[in-house]
LUMNUMI-833481 format. One record per residue (C-alpha): residue in one letter; x, y, z. Coordinates in steps of 0.25 Angstrom, whole numbers. Each point is the difference from the previous one (the first is absolute). Layout:
BEGIN
(site 'A'; (X; Y; Z))
...
# end
This chain:
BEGIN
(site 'X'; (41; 129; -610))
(site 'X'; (-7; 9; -11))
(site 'X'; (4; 15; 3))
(site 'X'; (-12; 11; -3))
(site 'X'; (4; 0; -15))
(site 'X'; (1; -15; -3))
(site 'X'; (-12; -1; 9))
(site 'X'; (-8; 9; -10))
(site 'X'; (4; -7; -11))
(site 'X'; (-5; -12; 4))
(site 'X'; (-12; 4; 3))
(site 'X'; (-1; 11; -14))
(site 'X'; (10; -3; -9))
(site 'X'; (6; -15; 4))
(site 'X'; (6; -1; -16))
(site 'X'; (10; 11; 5))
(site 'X'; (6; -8; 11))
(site 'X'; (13; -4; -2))
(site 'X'; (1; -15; -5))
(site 'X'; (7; -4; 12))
(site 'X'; (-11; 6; 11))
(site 'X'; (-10; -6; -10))
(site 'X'; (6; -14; 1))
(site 'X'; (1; 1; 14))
(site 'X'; (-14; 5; 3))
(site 'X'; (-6; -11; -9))
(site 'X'; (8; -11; 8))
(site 'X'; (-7; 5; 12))
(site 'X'; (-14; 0; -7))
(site 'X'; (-2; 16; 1))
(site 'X'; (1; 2; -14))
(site 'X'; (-9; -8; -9))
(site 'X'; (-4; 2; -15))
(site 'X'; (-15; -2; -3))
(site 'X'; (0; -14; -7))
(site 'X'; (8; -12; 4))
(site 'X'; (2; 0; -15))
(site 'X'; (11; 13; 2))
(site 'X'; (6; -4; 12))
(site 'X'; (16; -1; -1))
(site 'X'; (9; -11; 3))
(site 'X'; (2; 6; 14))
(site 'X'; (-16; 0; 3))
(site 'X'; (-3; -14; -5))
(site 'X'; (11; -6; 10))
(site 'X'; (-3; 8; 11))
(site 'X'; (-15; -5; -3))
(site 'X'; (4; -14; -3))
(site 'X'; (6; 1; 12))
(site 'X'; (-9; 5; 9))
(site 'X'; (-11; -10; -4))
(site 'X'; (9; -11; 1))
(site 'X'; (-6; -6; 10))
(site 'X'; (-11; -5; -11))
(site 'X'; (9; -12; -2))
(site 'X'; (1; -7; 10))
(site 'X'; (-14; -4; 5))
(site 'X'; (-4; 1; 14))
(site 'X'; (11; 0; 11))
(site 'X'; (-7; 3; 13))
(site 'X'; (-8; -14; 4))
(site 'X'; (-9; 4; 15))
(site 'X'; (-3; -14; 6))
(site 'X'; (-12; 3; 12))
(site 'X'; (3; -11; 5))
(site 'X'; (-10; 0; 12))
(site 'X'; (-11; 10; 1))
(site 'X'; (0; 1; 17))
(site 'X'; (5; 9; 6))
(site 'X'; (-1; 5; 17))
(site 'X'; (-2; 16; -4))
(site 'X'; (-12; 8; -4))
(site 'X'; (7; 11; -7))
(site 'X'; (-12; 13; -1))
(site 'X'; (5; 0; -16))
(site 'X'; (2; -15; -4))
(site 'X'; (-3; 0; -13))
(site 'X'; (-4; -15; 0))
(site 'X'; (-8; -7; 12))
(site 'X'; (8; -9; 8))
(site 'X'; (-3; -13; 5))
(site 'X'; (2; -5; 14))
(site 'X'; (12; -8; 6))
(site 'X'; (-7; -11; 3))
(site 'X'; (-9; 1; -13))
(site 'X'; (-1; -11; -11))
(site 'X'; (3; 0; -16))
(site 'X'; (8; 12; 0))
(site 'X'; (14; -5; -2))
(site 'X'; (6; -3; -13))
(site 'X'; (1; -15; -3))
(site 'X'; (12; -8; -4))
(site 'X'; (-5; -3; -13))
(site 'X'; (-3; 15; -3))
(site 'X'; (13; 4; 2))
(site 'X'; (6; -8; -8))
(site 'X'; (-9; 2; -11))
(site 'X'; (2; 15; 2))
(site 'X'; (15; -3; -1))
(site 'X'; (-2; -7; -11))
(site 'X'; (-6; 13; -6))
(site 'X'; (13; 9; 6))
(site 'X'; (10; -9; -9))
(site 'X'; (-10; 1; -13))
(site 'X'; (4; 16; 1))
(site 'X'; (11; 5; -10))
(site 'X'; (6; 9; 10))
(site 'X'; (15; -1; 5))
(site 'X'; (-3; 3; 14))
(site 'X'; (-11; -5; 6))
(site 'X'; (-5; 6; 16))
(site 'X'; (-9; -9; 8))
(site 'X'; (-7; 9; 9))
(site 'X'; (-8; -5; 15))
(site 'X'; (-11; 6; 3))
(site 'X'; (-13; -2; 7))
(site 'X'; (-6; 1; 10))
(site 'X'; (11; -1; 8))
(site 'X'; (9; -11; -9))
(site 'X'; (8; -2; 13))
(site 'X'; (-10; -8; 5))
(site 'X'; (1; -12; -11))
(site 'X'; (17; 3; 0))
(site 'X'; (0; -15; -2))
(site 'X'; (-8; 0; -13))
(site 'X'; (11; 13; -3))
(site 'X'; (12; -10; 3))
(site 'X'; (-7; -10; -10))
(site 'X'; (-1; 11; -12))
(site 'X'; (14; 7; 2))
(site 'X'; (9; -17; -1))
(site 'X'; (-10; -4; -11))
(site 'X'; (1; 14; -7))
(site 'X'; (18; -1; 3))
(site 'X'; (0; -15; -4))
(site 'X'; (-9; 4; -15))
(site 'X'; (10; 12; -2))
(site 'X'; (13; -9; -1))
(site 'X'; (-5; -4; -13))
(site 'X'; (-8; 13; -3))
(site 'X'; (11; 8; 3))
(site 'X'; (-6; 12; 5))
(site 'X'; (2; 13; 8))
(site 'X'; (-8; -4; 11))
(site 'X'; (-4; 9; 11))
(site 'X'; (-11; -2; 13))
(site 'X'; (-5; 10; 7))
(site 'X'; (-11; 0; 12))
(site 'X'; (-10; 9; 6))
(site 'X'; (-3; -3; 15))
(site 'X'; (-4; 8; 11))
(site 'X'; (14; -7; 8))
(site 'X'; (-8; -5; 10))
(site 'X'; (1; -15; -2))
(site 'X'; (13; -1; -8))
(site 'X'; (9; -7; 12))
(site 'X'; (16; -3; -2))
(site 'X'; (-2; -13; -8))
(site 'X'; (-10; 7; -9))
(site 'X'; (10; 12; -1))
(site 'X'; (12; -10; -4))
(site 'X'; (-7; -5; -9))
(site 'X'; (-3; 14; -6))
(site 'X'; (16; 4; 1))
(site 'X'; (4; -13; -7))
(site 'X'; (-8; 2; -11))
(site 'X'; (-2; 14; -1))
(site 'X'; (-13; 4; 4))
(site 'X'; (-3; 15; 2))
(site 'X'; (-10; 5; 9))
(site 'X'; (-8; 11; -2))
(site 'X'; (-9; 4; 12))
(site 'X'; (-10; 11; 4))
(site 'X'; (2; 10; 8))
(site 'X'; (-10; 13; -1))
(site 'X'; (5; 10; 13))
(site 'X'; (2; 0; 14))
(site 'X'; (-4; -11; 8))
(site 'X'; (-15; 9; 4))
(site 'X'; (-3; -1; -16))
(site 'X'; (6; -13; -3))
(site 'X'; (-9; -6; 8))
(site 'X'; (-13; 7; -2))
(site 'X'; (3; -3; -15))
(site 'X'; (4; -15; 2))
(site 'X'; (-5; -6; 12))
(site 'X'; (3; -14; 4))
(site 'X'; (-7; -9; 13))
(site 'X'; (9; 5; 9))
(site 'X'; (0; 15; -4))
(site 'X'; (16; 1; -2))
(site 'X'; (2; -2; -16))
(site 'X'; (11; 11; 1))
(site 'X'; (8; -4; 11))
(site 'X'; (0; -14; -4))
(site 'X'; (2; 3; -15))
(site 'X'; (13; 8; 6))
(site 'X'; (4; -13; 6))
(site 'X'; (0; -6; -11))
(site 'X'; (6; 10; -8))
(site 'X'; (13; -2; 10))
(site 'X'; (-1; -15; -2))
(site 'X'; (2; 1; -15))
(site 'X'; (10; 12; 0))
(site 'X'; (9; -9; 9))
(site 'X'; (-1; -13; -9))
(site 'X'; (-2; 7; -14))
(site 'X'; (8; 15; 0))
(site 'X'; (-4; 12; 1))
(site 'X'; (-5; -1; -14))
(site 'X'; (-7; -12; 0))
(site 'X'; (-12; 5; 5))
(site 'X'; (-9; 13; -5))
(site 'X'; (-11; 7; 5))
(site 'X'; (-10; 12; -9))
(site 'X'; (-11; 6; 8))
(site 'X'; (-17; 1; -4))
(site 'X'; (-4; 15; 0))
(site 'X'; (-13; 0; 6))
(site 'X'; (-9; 14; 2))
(site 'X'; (7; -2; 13))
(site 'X'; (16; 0; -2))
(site 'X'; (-4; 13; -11))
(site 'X'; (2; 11; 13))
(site 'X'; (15; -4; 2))
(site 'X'; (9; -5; -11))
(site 'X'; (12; 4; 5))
(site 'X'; (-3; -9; 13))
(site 'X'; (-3; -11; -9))
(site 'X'; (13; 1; -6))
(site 'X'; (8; 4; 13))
(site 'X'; (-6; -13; 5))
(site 'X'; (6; -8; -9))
(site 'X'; (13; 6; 2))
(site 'X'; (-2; -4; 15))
(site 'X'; (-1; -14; -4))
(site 'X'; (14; -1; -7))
(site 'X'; (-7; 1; -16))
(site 'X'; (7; 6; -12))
(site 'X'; (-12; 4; -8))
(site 'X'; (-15; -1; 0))
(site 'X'; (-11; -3; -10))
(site 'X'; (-12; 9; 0))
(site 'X'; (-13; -6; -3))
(site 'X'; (-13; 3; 0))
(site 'X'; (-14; -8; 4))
(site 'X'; (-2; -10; -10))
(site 'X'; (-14; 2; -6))
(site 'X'; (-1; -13; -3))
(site 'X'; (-10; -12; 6))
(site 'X'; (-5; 1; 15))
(site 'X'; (9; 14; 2))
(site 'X'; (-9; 5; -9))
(site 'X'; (-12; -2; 13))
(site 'X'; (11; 8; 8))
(site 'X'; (3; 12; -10))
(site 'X'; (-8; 10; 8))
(site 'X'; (8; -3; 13))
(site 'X'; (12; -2; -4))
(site 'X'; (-1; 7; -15))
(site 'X'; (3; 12; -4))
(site 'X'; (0; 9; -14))
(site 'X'; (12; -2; -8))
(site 'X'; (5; 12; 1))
(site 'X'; (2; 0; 13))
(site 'X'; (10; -11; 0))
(site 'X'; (7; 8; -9))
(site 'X'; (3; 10; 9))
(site 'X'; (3; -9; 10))
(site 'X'; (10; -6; -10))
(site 'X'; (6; 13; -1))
(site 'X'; (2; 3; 13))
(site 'X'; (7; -13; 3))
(site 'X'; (7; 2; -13))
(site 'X'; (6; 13; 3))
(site 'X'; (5; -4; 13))
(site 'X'; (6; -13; -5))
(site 'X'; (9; 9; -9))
(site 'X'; (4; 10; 11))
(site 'X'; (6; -14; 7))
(site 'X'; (8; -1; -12))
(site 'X'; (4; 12; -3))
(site 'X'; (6; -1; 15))
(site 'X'; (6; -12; -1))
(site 'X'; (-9; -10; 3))
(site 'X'; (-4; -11; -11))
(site 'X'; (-15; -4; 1))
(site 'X'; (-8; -2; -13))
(site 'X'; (-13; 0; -4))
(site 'X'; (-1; -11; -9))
(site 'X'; (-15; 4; -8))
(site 'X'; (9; 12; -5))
(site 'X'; (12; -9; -2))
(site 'X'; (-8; -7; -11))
(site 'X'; (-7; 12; -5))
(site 'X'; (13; 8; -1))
(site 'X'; (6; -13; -7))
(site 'X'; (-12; -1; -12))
(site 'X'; (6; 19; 0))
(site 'X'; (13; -1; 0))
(site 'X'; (5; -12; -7))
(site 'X'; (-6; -9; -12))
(site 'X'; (-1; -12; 9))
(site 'X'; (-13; -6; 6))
(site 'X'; (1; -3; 15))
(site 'X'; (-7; -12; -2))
(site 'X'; (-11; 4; 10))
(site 'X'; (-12; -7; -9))
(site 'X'; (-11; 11; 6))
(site 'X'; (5; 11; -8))
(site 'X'; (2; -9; -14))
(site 'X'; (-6; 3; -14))
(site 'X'; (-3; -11; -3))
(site 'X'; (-6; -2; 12))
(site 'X'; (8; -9; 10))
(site 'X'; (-13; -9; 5))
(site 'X'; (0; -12; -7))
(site 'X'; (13; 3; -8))
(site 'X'; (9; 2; 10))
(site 'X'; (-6; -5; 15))
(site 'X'; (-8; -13; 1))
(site 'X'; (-6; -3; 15))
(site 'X'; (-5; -16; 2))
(site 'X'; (-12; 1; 12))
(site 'X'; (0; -10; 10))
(site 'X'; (-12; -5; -7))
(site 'X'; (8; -2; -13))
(site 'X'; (-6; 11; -7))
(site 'X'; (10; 9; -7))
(site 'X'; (-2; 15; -1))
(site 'X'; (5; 10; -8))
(site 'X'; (6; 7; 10))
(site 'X'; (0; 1; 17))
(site 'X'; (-11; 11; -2))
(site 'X'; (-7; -8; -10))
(site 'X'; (-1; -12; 10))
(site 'X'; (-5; 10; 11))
(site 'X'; (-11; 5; -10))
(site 'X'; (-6; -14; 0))
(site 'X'; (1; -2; 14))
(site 'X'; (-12; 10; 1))
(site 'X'; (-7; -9; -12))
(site 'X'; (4; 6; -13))
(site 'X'; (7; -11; -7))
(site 'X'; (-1; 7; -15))
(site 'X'; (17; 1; 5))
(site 'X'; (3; -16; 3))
(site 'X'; (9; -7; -12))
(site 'X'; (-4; -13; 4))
(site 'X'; (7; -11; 9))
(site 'X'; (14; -3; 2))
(site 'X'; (-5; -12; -9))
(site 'X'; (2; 8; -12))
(site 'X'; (11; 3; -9))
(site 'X'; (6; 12; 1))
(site 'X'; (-3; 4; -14))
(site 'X'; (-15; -4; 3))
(site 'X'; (2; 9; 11))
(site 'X'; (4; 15; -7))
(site 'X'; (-10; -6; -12))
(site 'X'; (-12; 2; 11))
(site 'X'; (-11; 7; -3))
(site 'X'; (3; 9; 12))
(site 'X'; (12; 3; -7))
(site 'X'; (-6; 2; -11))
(site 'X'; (-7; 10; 7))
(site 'X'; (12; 6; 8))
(site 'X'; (6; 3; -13))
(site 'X'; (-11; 11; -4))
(site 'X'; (6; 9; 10))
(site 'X'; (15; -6; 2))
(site 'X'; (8; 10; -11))
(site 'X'; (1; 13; 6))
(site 'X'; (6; 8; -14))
(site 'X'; (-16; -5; -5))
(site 'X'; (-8; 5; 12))
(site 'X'; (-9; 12; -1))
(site 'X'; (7; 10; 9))
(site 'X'; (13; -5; 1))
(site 'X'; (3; -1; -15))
(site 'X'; (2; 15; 1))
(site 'X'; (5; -1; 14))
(site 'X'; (14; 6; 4))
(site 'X'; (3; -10; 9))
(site 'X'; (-4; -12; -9))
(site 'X'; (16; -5; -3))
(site 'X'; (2; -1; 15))
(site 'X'; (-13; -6; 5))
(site 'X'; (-9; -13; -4))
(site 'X'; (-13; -5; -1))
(site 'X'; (-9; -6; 11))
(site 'X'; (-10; -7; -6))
(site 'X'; (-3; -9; 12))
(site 'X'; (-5; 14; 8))
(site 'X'; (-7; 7; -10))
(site 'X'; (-9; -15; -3))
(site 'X'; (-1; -1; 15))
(site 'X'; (-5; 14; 4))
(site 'X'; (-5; 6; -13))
(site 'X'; (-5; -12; -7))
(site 'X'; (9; -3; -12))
(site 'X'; (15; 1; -1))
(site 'X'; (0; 12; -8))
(site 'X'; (-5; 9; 10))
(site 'X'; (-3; 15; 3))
(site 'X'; (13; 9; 3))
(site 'X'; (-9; 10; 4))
(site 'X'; (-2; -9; 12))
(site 'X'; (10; -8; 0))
(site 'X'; (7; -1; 14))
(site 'X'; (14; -7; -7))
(site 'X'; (0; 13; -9))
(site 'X'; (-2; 8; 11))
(site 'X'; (12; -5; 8))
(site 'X'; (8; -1; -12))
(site 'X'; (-3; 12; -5))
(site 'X'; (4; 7; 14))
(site 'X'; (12; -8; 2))
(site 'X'; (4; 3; -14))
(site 'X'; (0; 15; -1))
(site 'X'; (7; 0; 18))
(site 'X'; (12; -6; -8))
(site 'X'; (1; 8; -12))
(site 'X'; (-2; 14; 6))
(site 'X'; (12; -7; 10))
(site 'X'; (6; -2; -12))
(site 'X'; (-1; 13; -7))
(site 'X'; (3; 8; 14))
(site 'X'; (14; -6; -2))
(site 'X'; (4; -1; 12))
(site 'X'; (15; -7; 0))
(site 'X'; (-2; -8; 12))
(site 'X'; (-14; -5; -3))
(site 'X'; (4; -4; -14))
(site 'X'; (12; -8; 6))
(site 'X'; (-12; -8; 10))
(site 'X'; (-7; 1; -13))
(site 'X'; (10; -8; -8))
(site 'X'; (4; -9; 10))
(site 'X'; (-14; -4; 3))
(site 'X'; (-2; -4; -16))
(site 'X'; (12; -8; -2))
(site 'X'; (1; -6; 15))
(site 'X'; (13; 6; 4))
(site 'X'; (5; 6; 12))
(site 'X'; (-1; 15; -1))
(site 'X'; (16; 0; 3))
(site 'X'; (0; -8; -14))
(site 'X'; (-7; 13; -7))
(site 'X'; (10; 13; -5))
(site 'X'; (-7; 12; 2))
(site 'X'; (-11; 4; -11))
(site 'X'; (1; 13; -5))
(site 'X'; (-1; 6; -15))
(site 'X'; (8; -4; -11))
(site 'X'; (5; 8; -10))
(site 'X'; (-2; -2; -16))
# end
């Protein structure tokens, strides 16, 4: 921590700094000279460091292996098919064409993520993916990870084996209580929460405690009682939550004025639920909010999270790659819902395609206008710009090209909000906070952490 002199020093006189705070506050990225050209040894590798991920190519591959799904969520974000509908599974063929695409990719670890609709559903044509994806690893000789988002509902014990032997991790939805869970996600029989719970037992018992998350969507409903939302989850046995906001992106956008809501006010809501999260710590309790785990992360240490939304450059394309179940390949998961409404200016091309055919689309051509966020007007003078990203997929899907208008930006907004909660946190210095602070940014238990306080130079 900087004490009162240091701290206006930095912000006055920063050439009076002692060279050892100076080193240290560069590493961290709070001290930057004005050209890259003047940088010292110490802010080219933390740099280097933090932008590493620029190397490796793109690492999350989303397979939506079927497009049918038995809910009508009030903010889906792309229109579902029905069960018994046809044409809206991936095909055998595709899949291995779009694996053919994850193997072209340069990265050491490679995730294949399940989406859908409901992926569950066609678990056969997972099965298929996850032994042909193992069996081209023994030669490729990869980090390989799969993950799964399901609502639980139709993921019995064999499916659930099958998830345990090869290490499949569940991620599910779960928005409140079972009044607002159900109003949010119907399903025919009008029980998506008690049976999502169900599930939920199924998959602790077989994968762990820890093979199965959940993260809440903050509709204008949820925004009257964070600490409820967050309380509920306690009930149900989690460690941490992941606050989200409504997506604006494809159909949600028809849904905006029900369930929408000025971004500001999710702000506040994050706040709330924030400042309560910390008083569980600071008694005791480990719960983490991950959003604030990542951003903290980009603050406090040189290293990127890896989280490809808040990337510069930007992570669609570069770092994420999502195969449709129509074979068409998107930028990003957003990117594909964008073009579910109709607007196709976001689609690659088809898993037919080379990878490098793929990034060398036009609609990454375009994407890369907007997807460097030092170079953007507004966030080149930003405060906040080291620790953030660029979104070029939003701002060309709501404003109309990737650049965007910060003014009215909604992912400035947010970030911006969310930016200045943690530093005034920061700065307030409050030991116990900066401990669940610090924890949270290099994923360690708080008992791990010594106690902050200031240092003498």
């Amino acid at each position: 921590m900087l004490d009162a002199i240091d701290g206006v020093r930095l912000a006055e006189r920063p050439y009076e700094l002692a060279p050892s705070r100076r080193d240290d506050l560069e590493a961290r990225g709070l001290l930057t000279p004005l050209g890259s050209a003047d940088w010292s040894e110490l802010e080219r590798a933390a740099h280097r460091t933090r932008k590493s991920f620029l190397l490796d190519g793109p690492a999350l591959h989303i397979f939506v292996v079927t497009l049918r799904c038995d809910h009508s969520c009030q903010y889906c974000q792309v229109s579902r098919a029905a069960l018994t509908a046809q044409g809206f599974d991936m095909s055998l063929t595709d899949a291995e064409a779009a694996l053919d695409r994850v193997f072209e990719s340069p990265s050491p670890t490679l995730t294949i993520e399940f989406q859908g609709g409901e992926p569950a559903l066609r678990f056969d044509l997972v099965r298929h993916i996850v032994e042909s994806a193992v069996r081209r690893n023994a030669e490729a000789g990869r980090t390989l990870r799969f993950s799964m988002v399901s609502t639980l509902h139709h993921l019995g014990s064999d499916e659930l084996a099958f998830c345990r032997e090869h290490g499949i991790h569940l991620s599910t939805s779960i928005d409140g209580p079972a009044q607002l869970h159900d109003a949010q996600r119907p399903n025919p029989t009008r029980d998506a929460h008690a049976r999502t719970l169900e599930g939920l037992a199924r998959a602790r018992e077989v994968l762990g405690g820890d093979g199965v998350v959940a993260l809440p969507t903050v509709t204008r409903a949820a925004l009257a009682d964070p600490i409820g939302l967050v309380e509920h989850y306690r009930a149900l046995g989690f460690r941490s939550i992941f606050l989200r906001p409504v997506s604006p992106y494809g159909f949600a956008r028809k849904t905006k004025r029900v369930h929408g809501y000025d971004m500001d006010a999710f702000v506040g809501f994050y706040v709330r639920a924030l400042d309560h999260i910390l008083n569980l710590n600071a008694q005791g309790e480990p719960f983490e909010e991950i959003y604030a785990g990542i951003l903290l992360r980009h603050i406090l240490t040189p290293f990127h999270s890896g989280y490809v939304d808040l990337r510069s450059p930007a992570g669609a394309g570069l770092g994420v790659l999502v195969y449709n179940y129509d074979g068409q390949v998107y930028p990003s998961d957003e990117a594909r819902m964008v073009a579910e409404t109709g607007d196709r200016r976001l689609a690659l091309g088809d898993v037919q395609t080379s990878l490098d055919e793929l990034l060398d689309s036009p609609a990454m051509a375009w994407l890369r206008q907007g997807a460097v966020a030092e170079e953007l007007p507004g966030c080149d003078r930003c405060a906040f710009v080291p620790f953030c990203g660029a979104d070029p997929v939003y701002h060309g899907a709501i404003h109309g090209d990737p650049v965007g208008d910060r003014a009215t930006s909604e992912f400035c907004a947010k970030h911006m909000g969310l930016f200045r909660h943690l530093f005034r946190s920061i700065a307030d210095g409050d030991p116990t906070t900066l401990r669940t602070f610090t924890a949270w940014a290099l994923g360690k238990s708080r008992t791990d952490i010594a106690e902050p306080g200031y240092v003498e130079r």
